[in-house]
Structure formats: C-alpha cells, structure tokens
C-alpha positions as a Python dict, from the first residue, in 0.01 Angstrom:
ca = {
    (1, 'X'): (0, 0, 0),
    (2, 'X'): (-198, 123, 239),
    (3, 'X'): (-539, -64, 179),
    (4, 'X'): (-308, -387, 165),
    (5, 'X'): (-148, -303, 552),
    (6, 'X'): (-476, -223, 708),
    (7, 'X'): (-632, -566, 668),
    (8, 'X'): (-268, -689, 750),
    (9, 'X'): (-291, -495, 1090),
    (10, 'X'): (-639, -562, 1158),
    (11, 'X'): (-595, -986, 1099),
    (12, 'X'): (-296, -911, 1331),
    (13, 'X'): (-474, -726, 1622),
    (14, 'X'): (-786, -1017, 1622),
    (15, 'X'): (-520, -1302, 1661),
    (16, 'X'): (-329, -1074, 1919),
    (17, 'X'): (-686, -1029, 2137),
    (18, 'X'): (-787, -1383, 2088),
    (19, 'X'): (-423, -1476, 2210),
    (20, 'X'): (-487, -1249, 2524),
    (21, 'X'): (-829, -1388, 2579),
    (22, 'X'): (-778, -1731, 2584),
    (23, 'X'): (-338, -1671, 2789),
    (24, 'X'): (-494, -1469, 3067),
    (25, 'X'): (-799, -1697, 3136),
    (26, 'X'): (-1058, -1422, 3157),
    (27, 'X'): (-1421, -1400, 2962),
    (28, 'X'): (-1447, -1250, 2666),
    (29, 'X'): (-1696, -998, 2850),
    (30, 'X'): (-1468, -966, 3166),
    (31, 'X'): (-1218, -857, 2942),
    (32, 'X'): (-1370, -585, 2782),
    (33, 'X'): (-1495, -422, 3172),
    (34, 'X'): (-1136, -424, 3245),
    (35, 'X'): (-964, -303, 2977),
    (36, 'X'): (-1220, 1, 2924),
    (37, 'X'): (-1123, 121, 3305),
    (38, 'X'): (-741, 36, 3260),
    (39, 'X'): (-747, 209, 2923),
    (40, 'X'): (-920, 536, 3058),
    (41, 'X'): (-707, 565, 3314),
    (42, 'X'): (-375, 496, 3134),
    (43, 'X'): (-505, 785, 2897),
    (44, 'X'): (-617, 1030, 3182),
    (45, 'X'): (-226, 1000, 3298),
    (46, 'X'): (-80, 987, 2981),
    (47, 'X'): (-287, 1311, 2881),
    (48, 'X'): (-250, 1472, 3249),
    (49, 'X'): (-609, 1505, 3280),
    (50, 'X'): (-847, 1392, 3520),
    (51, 'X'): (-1136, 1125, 3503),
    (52, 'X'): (-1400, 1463, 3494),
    (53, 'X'): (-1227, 1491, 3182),
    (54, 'X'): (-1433, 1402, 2843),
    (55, 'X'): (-1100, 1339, 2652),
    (56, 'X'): (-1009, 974, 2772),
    (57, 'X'): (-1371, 846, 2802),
    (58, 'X'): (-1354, 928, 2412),
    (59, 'X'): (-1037, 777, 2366),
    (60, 'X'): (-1177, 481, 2482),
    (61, 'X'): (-1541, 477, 2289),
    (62, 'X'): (-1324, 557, 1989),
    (63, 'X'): (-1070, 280, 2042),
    (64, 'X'): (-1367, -15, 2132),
    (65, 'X'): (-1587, 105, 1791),
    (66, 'X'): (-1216, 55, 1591),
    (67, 'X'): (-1210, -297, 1788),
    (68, 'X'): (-1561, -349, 1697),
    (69, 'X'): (-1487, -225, 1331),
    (70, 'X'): (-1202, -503, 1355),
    (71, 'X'): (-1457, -757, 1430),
    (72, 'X'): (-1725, -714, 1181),
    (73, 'X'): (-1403, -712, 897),
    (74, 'X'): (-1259, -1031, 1022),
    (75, 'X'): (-1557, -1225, 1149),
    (76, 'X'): (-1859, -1330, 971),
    (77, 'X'): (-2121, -1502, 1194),
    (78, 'X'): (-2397, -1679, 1043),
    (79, 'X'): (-2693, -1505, 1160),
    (80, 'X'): (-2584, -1120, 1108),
    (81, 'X'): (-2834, -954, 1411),
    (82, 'X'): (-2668, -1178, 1624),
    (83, 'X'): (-2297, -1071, 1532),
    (84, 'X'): (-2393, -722, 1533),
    (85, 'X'): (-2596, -785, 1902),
    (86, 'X'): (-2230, -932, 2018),
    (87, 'X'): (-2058, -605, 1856),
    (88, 'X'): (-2317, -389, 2062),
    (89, 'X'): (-2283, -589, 2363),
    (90, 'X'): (-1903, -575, 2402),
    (91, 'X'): (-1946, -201, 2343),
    (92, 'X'): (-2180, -100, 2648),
    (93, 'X'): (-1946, -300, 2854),
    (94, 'X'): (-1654, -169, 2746),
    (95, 'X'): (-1786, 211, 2819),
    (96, 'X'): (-2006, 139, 3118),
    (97, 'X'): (-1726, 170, 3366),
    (98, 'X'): (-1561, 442, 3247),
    (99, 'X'): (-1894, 649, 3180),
    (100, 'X'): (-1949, 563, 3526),
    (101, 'X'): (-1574, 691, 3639),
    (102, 'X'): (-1626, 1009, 3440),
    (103, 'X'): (-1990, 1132, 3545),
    (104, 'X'): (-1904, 1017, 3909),
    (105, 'X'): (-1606, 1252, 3916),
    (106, 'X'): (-1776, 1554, 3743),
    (107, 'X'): (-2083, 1562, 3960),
    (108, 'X'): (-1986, 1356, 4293),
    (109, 'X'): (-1583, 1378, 4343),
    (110, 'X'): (-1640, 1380, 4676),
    (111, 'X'): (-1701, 1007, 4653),
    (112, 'X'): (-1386, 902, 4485),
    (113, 'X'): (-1169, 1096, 4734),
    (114, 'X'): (-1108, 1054, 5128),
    (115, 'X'): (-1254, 1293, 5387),
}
C-alpha cells in the first residue's frame, strides 16, 4: 500500500504547487526565494531555535530536494540536462536566502539586531 500512496501524494503535492503558483500570481522562481525564508523561519519558531541554528536551514534543503524529487517523478521534459538544470536552479534559490539568514546570524548578529 505504501508504494501505491506515495505516487498518490506526490501527483497531489505537484497539482497543489502548480495551484499556488499560478492563484497567488508570483514566478515560479519568486516563489521558491520566499518560501525557503518563510519556511526557515516557521521551523526556527516551531523548533525554538534561532536562525544561527543548522537545524531549520536543513529542514529546508531537505524539504526543496523532496520537492525536487517530486518533480523529476512527475515531470518528464524533453531534453533531460535541461529538466535537471531547472531542478538545480530552483534549489540554489530556494537555499540562498536562508544560507544567507543562517551564516549572517552565526558570524555577524550584530547586523540583524538594533543598537
């Protein structure tokens, strides 16, 4: 049952995004900046921890490869390099942010804080 439900869930969670993508009005790159900073920041509260902390910036890498992992299963592009550039793509923009968040407030919290 269980190899039947995860192609179930993941067909579910690509119509779900594309829904989102196309309600909200936002690029498909846009998209993924945002949702890696709201994601690691929802995680750092949820998990009490601050932005220094490793924990949600891996939440987040972990959760954009499953997305990614969701897109090479569902989609199948024509010219593979290209899909696979896209996959890449949305992945350093997904984790740029929030690297940036995290190595900003392990080495330079002064900056995110006032005087």
């Amino acid at each position: 049952m269980a190899s039947r439900l995860t192609p179930a869930l993941a067909g579910d969670w690509y119509q779900a995004k594309t829904f989102i993508e196309h309600a909200i009005g936002f690029s498909h790159d846009a998209l993924h900046v945002f949702v890696g900073v709201v994601i690691q920041l929802g995680i750092a509260a949820l998990l009490r921890r601050s932005l220094r902390s490793v924990w949600p910036w891996l939440i987040v890498l972990a959760l954009e490869l499953g997305n990614e992992w969701v897109d090479l299963a569902i989609e199948r592009w024509p010219v593979p390099a290209e899909q696979y550039g896209e996959g890449m793509k949305d992945i350093l923009l997904t984790i740029a942010l929030p690297t940036l968040l995290m190595l900003v407030a392990r080495f330079r919290p002064r900056w995110l804080v006032s005087r």
